[in-house]
C-alpha positions in Angstrom: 173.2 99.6 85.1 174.7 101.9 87.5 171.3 104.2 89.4 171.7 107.7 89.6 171.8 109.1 93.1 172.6 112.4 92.1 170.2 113.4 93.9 170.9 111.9 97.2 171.6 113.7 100.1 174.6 111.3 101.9 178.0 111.9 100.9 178.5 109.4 98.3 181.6 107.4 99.0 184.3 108.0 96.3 187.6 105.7 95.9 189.5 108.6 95.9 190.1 112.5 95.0 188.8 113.2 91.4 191.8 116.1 90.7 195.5 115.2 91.2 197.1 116.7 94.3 200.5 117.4 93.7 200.8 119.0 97.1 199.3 115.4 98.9 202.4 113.4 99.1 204.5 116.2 101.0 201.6 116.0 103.6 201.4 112.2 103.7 205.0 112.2 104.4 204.8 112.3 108.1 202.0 109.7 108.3 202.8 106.4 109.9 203.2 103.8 107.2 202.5 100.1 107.4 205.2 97.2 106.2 204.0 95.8 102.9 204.4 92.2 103.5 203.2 88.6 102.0 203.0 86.0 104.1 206.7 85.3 104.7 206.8 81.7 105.5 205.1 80.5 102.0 205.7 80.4 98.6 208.0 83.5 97.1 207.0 87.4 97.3 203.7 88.4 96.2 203.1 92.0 94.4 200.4 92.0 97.7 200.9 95.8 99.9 199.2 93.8 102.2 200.2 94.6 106.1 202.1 92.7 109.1 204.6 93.5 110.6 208.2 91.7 110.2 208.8 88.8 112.4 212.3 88.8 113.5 212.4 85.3 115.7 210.2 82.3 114.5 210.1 81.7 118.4 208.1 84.7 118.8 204.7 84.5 118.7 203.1 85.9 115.5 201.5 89.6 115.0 198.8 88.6 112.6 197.1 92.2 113.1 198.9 95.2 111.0 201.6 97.1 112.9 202.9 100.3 112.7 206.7 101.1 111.1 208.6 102.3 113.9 209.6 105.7 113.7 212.9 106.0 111.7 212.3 102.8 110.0 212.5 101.8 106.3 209.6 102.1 104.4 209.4 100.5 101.0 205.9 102.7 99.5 207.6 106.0 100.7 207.3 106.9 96.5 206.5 109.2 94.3 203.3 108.7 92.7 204.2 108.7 89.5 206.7 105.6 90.3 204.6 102.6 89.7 208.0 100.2 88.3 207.5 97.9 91.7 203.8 98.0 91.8 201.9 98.0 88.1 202.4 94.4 87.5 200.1 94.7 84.6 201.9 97.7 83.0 198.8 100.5 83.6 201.1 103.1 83.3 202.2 102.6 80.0 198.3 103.3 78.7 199.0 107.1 80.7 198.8 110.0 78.0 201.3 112.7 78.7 199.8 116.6 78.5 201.4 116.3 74.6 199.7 113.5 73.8 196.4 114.8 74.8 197.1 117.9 72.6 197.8 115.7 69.9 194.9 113.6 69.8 192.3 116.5 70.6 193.5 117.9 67.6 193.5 115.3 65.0 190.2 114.0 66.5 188.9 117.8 65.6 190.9 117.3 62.1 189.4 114.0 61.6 185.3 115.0 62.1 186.3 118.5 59.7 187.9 116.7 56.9 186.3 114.2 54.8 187.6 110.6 53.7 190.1 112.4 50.8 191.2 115.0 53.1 188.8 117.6 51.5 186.5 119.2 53.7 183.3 117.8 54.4 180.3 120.6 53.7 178.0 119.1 56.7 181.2 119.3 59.2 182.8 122.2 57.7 179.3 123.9 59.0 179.4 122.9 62.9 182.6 123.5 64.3 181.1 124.0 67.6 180.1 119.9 67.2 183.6 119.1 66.5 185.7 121.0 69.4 182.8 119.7 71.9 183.7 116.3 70.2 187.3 117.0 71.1 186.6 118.1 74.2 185.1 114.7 75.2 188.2 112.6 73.7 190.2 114.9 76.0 188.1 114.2 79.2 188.0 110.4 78.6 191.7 109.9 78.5 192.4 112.8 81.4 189.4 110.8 83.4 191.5 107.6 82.2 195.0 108.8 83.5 193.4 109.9 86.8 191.6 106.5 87.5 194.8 104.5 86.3 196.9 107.3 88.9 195.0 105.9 91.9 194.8 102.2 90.7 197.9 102.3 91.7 198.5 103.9 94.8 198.3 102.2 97.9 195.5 101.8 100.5 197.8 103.6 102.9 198.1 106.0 100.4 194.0 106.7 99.9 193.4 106.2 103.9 196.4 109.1 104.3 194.9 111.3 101.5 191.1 111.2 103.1 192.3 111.7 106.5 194.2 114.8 105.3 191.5 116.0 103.8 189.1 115.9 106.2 191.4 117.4 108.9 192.2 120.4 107.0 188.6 121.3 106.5 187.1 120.1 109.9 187.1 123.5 111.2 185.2 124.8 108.4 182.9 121.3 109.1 182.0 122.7 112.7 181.4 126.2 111.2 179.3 125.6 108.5 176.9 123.1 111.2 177.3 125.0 114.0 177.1 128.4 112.2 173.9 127.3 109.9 172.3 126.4 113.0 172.5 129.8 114.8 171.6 131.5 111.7 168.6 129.8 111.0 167.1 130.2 114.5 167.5 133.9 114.1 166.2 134.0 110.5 163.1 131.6 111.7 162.2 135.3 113.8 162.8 137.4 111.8 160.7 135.8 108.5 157.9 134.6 111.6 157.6 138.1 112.0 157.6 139.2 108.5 154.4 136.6 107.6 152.5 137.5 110.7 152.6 141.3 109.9 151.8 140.8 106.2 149.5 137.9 106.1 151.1 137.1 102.9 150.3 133.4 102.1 153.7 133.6 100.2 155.4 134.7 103.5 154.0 132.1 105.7 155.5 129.7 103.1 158.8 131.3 103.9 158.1 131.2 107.2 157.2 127.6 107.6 160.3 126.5 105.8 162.7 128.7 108.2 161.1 127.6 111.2 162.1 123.6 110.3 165.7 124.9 108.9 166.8 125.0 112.6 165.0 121.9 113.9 165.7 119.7 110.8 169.6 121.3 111.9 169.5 120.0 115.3 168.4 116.1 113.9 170.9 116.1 111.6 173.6 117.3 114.9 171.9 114.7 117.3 172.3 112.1 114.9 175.8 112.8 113.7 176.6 112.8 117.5 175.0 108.9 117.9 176.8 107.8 114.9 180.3 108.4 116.8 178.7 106.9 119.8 178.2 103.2 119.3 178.0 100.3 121.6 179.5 97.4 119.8 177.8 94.6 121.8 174.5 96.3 120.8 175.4 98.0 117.6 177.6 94.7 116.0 177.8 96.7 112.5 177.8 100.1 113.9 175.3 103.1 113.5 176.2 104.9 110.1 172.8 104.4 108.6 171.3 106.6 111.3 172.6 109.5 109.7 170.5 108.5 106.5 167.5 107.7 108.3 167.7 111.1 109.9 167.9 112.6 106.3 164.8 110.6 105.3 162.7 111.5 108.0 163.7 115.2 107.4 162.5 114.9 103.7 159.3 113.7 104.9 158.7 116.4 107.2 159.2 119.3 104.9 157.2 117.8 102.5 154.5 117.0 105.0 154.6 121.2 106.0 154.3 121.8 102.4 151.2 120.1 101.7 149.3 121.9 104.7 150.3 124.7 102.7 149.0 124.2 99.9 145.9 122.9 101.4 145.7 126.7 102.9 146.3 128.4 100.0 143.7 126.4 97.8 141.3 127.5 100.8 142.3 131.0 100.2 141.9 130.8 96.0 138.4 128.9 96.6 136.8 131.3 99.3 138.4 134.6 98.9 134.7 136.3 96.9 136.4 139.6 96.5 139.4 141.8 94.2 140.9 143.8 96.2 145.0 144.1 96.3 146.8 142.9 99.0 148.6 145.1 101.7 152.2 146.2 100.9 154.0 145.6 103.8 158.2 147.1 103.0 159.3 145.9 106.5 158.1 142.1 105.6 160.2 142.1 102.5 162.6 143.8 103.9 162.9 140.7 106.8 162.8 137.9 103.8 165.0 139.9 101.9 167.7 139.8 104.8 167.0 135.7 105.0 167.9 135.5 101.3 171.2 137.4 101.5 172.2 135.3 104.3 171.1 132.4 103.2 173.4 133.4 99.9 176.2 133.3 102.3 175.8 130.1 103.4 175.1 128.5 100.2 178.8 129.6 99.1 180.2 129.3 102.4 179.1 125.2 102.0 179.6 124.5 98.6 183.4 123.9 99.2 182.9 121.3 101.2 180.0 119.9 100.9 180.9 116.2 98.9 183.0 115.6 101.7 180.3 115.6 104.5 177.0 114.4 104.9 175.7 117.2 107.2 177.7 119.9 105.4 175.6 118.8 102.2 171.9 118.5 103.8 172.9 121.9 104.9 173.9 123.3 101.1 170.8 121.8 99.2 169.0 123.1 102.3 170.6 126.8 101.7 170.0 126.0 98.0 165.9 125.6 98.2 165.8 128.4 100.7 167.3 130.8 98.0 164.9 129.6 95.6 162.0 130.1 98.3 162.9 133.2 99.8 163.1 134.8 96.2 160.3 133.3 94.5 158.2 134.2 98.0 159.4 138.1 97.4 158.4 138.1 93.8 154.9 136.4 94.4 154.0 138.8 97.6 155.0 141.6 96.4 152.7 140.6 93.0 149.8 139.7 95.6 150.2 143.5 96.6 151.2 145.5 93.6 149.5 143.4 90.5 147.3 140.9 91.6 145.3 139.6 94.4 145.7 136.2 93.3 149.7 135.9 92.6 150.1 135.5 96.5 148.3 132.1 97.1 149.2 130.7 93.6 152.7 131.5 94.4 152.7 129.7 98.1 151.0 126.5 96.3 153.4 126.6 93.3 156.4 127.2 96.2 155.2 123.9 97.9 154.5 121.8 95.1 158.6 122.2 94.2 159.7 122.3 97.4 158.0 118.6 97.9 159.3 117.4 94.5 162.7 118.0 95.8 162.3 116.1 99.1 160.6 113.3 97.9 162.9 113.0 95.5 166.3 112.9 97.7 164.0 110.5 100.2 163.8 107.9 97.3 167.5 108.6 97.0 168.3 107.7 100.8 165.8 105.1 100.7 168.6 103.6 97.8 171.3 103.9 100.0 169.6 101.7 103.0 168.2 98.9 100.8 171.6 98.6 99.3 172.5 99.8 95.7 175.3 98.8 94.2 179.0 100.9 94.7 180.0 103.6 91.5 182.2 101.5 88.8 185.2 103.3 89.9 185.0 102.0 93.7 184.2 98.6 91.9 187.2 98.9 90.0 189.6 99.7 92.1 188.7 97.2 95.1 188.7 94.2 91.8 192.3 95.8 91.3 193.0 95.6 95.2 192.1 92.1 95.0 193.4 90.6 91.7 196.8 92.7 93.0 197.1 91.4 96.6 199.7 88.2 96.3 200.7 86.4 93.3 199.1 83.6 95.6 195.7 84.9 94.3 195.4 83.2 90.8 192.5 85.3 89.9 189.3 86.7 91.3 186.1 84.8 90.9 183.1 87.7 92.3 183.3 91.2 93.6 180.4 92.6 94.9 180.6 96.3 96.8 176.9 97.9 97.5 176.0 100.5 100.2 174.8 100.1 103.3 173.8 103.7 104.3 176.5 106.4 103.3 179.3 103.7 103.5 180.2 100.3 101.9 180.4 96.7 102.1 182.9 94.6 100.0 182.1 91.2 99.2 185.3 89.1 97.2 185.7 85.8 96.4 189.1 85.2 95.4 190.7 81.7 93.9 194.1 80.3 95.4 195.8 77.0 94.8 193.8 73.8 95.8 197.2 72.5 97.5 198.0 75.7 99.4 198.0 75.2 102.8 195.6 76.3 105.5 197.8 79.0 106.7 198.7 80.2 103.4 194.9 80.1 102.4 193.7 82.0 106.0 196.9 85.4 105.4 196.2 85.6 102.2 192.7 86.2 102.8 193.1 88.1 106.3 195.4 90.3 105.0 192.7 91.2 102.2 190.1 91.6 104.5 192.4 94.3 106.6 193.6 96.3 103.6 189.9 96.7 102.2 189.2 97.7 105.3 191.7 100.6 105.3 189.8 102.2 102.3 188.2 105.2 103.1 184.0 104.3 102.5 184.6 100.5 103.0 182.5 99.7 106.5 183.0 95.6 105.9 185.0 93.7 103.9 183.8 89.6 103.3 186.4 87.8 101.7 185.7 84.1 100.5 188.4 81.6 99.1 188.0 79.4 96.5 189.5 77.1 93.9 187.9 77.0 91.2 185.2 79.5 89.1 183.1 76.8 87.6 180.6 76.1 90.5 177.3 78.0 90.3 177.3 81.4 92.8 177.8 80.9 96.1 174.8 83.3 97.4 172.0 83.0 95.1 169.2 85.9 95.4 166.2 85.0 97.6 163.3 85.4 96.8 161.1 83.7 99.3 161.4 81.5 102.6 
């Protein structure tokens, strides 16, 4: 069963955009395109997008690595998307529902639950036609969510490395000012709510307080260890440092929920000891300070939300902005109580603020702490690397295990693939090399393992261990 990490803070690796881009392929046209190519010297043409470049002279030596189309040159994927006649060997496109088919079927599914079996109207259905059009509704989405996965099936890795690159270069601007930006804001908000709880003495305000200070510090981890992720010594680092970033986010979560329980440990001191019923001091220039956090802090929450599944930093920062609205606000309510109502709203509000601000932490830590043990990929990533695979060279008879998990906020890709028993060593060693490359190429995929075999009947190669 597939875990829910929903919750998680790292940007969840997706195997491509979840709404069509018509607009993508104009942009794409001016990237540099690889040759699709199966290995040349063996047995026929493969349906395999595979890359290498085109050996000329058999004299020369061999360019196993992929190479670039020179500029000018011919370029066989240069297609529309919705072209799949050289590269749907198994006819997915025929299962696409056109925008009148939809129409078609979300209305007789709504006909079909209204009516009864003669065509009379059913009493029980004819009484909740709300159940029937949200019914409908989810016909609809299964086939539009079925025409978008079978759309990217079949595009090719060039295609989905082109598409994320794109993306990420038309927003990395808005990247640096949304870190960058949240980072000077919450130094100056950490003074300005510091000096709001000092001059109140609002248990409430300190609870504020406490959570602005870290916003800045827990925004300087998360830039440090962005900055060492890029940075990597390969002789020390074999795999790279990508799971730093999600160790950062788990020590983070620990250390806001660490500042939470001291506060609630203060304010239980405060219910327990305080022996007397007078209202609290109204302080307008202390409310007026958190008041000024929250607006900002509103700012930022929409200013991150457009980008913030395509960045891990940009979406510690939103769920960050997110809490601090709920904080700020609840914190206004609860002092203001504490002064107007009742002594007693003030410290019950700062415990009750903790208590949910360490639910949420904890939570995302357990979330991260998925990510580094290794959960297993979303089904769609699953499906399209098995389609990858099973697509590669019609030198692949069929595909014996796939395995993609995480490892941190990016992927590895375990295949074993079946070939011929009599193929040859170097068809055996392309075939699978030029496998390994184009999973590679996906955007998420850190590692790709591929393993040929010959057969499916043998017990798994990797069993689970379990002790020494």
């Amino acid at each position: 069963m597939e875990p829910d990490l929903s919750a998680s803070i790292t940007m969840h690796p997706r195997p491509f955009q979840l709404h069509h881009d018509s607009q993508s392929h104009h942009s794409r046209s001016s990237t540099p395109r690889l040759v699709p190519h199966s290995p040349s010297p063996h047995h026929g043409n493969g349906t395999s997008t595979g890359v290498e470049a085109e050996v000329e002279d058999a004299e020369q030596p061999l360019a196993r690595h992929p190479a670039s189309v020179a500029a000018g040159g011919p370029d066989v994927e240069m297609q529309s998307i919705r072209r799949y006649s050289d590269s749907d060997p198994y006819n997915l496109q025929s299962a696409i529902k056109t925008d009148a088919q939809l129409d078609e079927i979300k209305a007789n599914t709504s006909r079909k639950r209204t009516n009864g079996p003669g065509g009379s109207k059913s009493g029980l259905r004819g009484c909740m036609p709300g159940q029937d059009k949200m019914k409908a509704r989810k016909v609809e989405g299964f086939y539009k969510a079925q025409n978008e996965m079978i759309h990217n099936m079949l595009k090719s890795v060039e295609e989905h490395r082109a598409e994320a690159q794109q993306t990420q270069g038309d927003d990395h601007l808005r990247h640096q000012i949304a870190v960058y930006g949240s980072f000077v804001a919450n130094i100056i908000l950490s003074i300005l709510q510091m000096y709001g709880a000092i001059s109140s003495g609002s248990l409430s305000l300190f609870t504020t307080m406490a959570d602005s200070i870290f916003d800045p510090l827990s925004n300087a981890l998360l830039i440090l260890s962005h900055r060492a992720v890029k940075r990597v010594d390969p002789n020390r680092f074999p795999s790279g440092k990508a799971r730093l970033e999600t160790a950062g986010n788990i020590f983070f979560c620990f250390m806001m929920t660490a500042v939470s329980l001291i506060l609630i440990a203060f304010s239980a001191q405060e219910l327990a000891q305080k022996d007397h019923h007078e209202l609290n001091a109204f302080h307008l220039p202390s409310i007026l300070a958190v008041a000024i956090a929250f607006l900002t802090k509103l700012a930022l929450f929409f200013y991150c939300w457009g980008i913030k599944d395509k960045y891990s930093q940009v979406d510690i920062l939103w769920q960050d902005h997110r809490n601090d609205l709920l904080i700020n606000g609840f914190g206004i309510l609860t002092s203001v109580g504490g002064s107007k109502l009742a002594w007693w709203i003030d410290p019950m509000g700062a415990i009750i603020l903790s208590v949910l601000i360490s639910g949420i932490w904890l939570r995302t830590a357990f979330q991260e702490f998925m990510l580094l043990v290794g959960v297993v990929a979303s089904v769609e990533m699953q499906r399209l690397i098995t389609y990858v695979c099973v697509t590669h060279s019609e030198l692949v008879r069929g595909i014996d295990t796939v395995r993609v998990y995480h490892s941190g906020p990016r992927l590895i890709a375990e295949v074993d693939i079946v070939m011929d028993p009599d193929a040859t060593l170097r068809d055996t060693h392309d075939v699978a090399e030029e496998l390994q490359f184009k999973l590679e190429n996906l955007p998420d995929i850190e590692r790709a393992y591929v393993h040929v075999d010959y057969e499916t009947t043998h017990k798994p190669e990797h069993f689970l261990k379990k002790d020494l």
